[in-house]
N, CA and C atoms as an extended XYZ file, in Angstrom:
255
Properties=species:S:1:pos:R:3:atomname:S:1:resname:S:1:resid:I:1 pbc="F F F"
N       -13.595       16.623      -26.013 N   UNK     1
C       -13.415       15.554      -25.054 CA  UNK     1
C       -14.785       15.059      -24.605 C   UNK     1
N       -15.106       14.074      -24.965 N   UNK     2
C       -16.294       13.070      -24.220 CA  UNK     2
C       -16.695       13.072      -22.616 C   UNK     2
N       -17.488       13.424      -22.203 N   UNK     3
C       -17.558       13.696      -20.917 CA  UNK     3
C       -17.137       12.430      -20.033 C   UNK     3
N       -17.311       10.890      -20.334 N   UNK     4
C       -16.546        9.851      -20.033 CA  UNK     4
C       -14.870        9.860      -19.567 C   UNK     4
N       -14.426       10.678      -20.577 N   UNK     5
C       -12.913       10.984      -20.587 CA  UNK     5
C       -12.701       12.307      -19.910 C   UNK     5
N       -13.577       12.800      -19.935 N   UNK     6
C       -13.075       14.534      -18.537 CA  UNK     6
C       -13.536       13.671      -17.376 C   UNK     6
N       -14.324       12.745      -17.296 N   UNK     7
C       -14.610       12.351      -15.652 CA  UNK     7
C       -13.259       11.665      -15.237 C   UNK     7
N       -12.527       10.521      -16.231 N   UNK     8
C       -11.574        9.415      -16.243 CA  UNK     8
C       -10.760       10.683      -15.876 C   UNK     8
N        -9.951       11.996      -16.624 N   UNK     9
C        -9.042       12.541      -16.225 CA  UNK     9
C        -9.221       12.856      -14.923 C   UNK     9
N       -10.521       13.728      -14.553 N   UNK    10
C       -10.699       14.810      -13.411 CA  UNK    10
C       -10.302       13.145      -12.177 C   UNK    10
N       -10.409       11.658      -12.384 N   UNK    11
C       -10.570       10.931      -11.585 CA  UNK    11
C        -8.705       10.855      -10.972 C   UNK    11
N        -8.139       10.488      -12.270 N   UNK    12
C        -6.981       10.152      -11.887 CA  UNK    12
C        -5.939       12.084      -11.455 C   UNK    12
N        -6.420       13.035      -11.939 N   UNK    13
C        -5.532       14.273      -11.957 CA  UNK    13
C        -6.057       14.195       -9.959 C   UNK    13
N        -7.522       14.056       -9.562 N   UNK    14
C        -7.500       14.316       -8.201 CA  UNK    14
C        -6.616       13.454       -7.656 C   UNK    14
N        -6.498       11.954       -7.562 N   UNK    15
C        -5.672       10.811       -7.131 CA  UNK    15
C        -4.160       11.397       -6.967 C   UNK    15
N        -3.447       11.396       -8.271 N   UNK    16
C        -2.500       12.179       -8.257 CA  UNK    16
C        -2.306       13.452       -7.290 C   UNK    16
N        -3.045       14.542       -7.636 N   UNK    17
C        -2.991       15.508       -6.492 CA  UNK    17
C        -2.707       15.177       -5.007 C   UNK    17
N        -3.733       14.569       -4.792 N   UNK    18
C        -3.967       14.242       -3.665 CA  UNK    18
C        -2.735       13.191       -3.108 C   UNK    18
N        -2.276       12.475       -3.970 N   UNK    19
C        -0.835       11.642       -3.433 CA  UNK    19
C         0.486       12.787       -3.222 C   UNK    19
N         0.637       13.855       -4.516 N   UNK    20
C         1.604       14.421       -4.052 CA  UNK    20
C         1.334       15.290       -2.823 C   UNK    20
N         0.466       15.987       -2.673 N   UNK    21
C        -0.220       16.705       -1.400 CA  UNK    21
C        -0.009       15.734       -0.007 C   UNK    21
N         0.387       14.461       -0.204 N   UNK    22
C         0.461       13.907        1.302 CA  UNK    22
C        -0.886       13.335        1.611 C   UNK    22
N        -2.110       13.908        0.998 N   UNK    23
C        -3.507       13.192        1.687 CA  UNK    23
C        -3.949       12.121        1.086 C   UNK    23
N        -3.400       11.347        0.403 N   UNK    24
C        -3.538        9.800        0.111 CA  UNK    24
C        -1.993        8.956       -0.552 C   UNK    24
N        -2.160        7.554        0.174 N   UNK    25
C        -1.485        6.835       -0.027 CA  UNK    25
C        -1.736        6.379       -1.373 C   UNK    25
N        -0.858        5.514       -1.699 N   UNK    26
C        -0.849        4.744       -3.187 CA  UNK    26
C        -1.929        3.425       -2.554 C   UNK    26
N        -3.021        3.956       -3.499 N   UNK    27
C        -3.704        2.242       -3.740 CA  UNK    27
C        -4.052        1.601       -4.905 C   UNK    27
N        -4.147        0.542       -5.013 N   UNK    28
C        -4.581       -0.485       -6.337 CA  UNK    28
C        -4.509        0.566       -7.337 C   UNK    28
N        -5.942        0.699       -7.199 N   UNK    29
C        -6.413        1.894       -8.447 CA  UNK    29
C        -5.653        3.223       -8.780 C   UNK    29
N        -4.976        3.962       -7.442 N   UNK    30
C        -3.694        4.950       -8.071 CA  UNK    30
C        -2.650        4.430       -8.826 C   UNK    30
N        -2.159        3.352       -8.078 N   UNK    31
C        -1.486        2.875       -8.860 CA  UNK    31
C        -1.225        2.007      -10.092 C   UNK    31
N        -2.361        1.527      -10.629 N   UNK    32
C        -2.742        1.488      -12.085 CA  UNK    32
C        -2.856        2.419      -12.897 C   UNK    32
N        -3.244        4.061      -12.002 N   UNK    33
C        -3.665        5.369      -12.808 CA  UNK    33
C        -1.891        5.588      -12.909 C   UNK    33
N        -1.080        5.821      -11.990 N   UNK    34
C         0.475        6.235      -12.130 CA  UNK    34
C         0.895        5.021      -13.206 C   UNK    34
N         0.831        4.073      -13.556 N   UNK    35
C         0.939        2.748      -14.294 CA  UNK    35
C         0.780        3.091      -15.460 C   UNK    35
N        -0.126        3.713      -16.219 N   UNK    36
C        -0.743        4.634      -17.546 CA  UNK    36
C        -0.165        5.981      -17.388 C   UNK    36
N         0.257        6.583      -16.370 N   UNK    37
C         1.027        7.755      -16.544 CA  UNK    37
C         1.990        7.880      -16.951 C   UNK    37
N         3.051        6.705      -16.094 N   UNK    38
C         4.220        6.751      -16.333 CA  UNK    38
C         4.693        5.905      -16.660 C   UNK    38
N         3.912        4.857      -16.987 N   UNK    39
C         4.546        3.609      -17.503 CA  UNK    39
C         5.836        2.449      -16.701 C   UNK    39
N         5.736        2.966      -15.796 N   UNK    40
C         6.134        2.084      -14.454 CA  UNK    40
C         4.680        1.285      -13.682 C   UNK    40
N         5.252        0.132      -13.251 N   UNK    41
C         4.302       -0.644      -13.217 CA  UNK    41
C         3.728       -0.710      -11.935 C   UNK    41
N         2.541       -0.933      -11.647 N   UNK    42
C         1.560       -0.730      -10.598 CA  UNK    42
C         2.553       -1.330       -9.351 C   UNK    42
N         3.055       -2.758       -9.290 N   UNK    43
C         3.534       -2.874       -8.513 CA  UNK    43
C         4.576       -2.647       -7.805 C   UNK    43
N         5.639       -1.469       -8.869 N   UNK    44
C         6.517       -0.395       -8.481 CA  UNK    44
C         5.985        0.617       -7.288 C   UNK    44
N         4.819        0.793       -8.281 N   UNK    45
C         4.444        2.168       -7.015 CA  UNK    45
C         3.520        1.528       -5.864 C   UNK    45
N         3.351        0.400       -5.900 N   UNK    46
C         2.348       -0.471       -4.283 CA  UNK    46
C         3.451       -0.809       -3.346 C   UNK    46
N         5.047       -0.880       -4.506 N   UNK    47
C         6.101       -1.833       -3.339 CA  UNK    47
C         6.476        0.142       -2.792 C   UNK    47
N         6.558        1.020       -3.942 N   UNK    48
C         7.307        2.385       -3.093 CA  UNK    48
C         6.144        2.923       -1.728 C   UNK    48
N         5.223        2.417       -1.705 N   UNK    49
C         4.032        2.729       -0.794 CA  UNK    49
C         4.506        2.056        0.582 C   UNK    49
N         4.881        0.738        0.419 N   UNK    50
C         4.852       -0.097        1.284 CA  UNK    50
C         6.202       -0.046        1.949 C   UNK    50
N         7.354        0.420        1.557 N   UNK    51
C         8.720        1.182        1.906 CA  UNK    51
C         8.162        2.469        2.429 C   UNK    51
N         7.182        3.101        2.334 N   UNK    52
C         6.868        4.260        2.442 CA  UNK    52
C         6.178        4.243        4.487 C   UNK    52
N         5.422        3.154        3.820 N   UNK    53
C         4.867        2.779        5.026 CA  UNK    53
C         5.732        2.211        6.416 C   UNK    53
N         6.748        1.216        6.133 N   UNK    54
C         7.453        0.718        6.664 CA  UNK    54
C         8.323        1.578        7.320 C   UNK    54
N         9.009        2.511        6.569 N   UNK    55
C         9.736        3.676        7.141 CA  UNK    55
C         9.528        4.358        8.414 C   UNK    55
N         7.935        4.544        8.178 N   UNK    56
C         7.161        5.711        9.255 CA  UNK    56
C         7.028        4.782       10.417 C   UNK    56
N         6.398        3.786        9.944 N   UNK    57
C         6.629        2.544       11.506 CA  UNK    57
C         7.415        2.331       12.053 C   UNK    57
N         8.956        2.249       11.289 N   UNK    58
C         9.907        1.702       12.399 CA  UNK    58
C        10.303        2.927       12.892 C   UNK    58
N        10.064        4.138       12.780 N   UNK    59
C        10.379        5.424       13.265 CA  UNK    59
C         9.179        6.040       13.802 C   UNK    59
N         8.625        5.159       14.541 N   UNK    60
C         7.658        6.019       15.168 CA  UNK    60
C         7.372        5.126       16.603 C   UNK    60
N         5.979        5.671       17.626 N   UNK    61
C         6.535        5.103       18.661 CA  UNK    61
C         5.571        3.238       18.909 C   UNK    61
N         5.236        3.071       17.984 N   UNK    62
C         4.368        1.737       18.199 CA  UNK    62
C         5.773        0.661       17.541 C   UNK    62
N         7.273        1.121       17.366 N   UNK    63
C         7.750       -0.233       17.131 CA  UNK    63
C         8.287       -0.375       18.247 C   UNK    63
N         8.528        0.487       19.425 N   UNK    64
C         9.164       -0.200       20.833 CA  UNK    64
C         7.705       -1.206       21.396 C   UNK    64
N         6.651       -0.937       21.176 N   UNK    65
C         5.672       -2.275       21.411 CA  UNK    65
C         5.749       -3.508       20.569 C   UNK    65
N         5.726       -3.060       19.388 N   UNK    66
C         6.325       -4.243       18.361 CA  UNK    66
C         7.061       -5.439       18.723 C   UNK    66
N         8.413       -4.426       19.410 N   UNK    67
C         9.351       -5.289       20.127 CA  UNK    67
C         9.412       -5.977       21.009 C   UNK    67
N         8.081       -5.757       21.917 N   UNK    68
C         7.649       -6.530       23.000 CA  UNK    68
C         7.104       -8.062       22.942 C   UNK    68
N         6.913       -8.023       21.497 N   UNK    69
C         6.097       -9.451       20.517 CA  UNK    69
C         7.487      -10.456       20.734 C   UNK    69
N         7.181      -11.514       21.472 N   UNK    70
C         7.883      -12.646       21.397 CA  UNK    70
C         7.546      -13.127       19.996 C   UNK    70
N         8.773      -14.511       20.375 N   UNK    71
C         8.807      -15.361       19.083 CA  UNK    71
C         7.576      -16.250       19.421 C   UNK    71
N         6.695      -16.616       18.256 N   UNK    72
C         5.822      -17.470       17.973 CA  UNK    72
C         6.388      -19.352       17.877 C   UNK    72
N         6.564      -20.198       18.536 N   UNK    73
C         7.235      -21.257       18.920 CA  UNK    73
C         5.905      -22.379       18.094 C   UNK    73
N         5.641      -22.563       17.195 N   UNK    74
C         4.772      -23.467       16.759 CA  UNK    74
C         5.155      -25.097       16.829 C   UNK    74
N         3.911      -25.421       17.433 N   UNK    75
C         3.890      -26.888       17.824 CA  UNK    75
C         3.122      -27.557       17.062 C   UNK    75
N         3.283      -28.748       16.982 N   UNK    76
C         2.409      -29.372       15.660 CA  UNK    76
C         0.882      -29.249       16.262 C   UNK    76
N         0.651      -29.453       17.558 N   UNK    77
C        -0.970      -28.828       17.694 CA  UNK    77
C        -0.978      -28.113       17.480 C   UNK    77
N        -0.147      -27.047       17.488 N   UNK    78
C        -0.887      -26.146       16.408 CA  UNK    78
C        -1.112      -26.125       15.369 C   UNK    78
N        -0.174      -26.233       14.544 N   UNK    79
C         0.012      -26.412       13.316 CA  UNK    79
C        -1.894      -27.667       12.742 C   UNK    79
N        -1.823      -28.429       13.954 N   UNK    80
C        -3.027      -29.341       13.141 CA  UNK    80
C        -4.409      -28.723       14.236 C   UNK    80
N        -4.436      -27.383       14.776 N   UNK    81
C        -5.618      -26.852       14.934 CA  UNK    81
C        -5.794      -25.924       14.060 C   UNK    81
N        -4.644      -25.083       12.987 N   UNK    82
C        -5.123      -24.301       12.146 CA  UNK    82
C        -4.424      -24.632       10.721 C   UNK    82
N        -4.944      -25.608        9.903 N   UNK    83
C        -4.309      -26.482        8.884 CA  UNK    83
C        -4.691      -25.494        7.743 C   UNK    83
N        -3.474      -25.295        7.316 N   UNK    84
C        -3.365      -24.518        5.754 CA  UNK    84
C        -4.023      -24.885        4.740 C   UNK    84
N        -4.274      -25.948        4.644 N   UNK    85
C        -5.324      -26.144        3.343 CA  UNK    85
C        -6.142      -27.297        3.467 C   UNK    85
């Protein structure tokens, strides 16, 4: 094995580890490495991250503040003080 290719493994086997262990989330680059693993596609495992994420928020205690967020009522001044394109 080419020392190029023991660094590429030792890169993605820590990533991996470290996702099933709980101490890192899925990002870009894990999930391109799980993408070549398993042949499910990067944005499988960014959307299971982001369900992942979502979960813990609405079950935890920052969504009763959440809820405190009124509705946003946009007026065309606004709309023509912060113009989309």
């Amino acid at each position: 094995m080419k020392s190029a290719d023991y660094a590429s493994s030792q890169y993605i086997y820590s990533n991996v580890n470290e996702l099933i262990h709980g101490k890192r989330g899925v990002t870009p680059d894990t999930a391109l490495c799980l993408e070549q693993l398993f042949g499910m596609s990067a944005r499988f495992w960014l959307n299971l991250q982001l369900a992942w994420d979502i979960y813990h928020l609405v079950h935890s205690h920052v969504v009763k503040e959440i809820g405190k967020i009124g509705i946003l009522h946009i007026t065309s001044k606004v709309v023509d003080t912060f113009p989309l394109f």
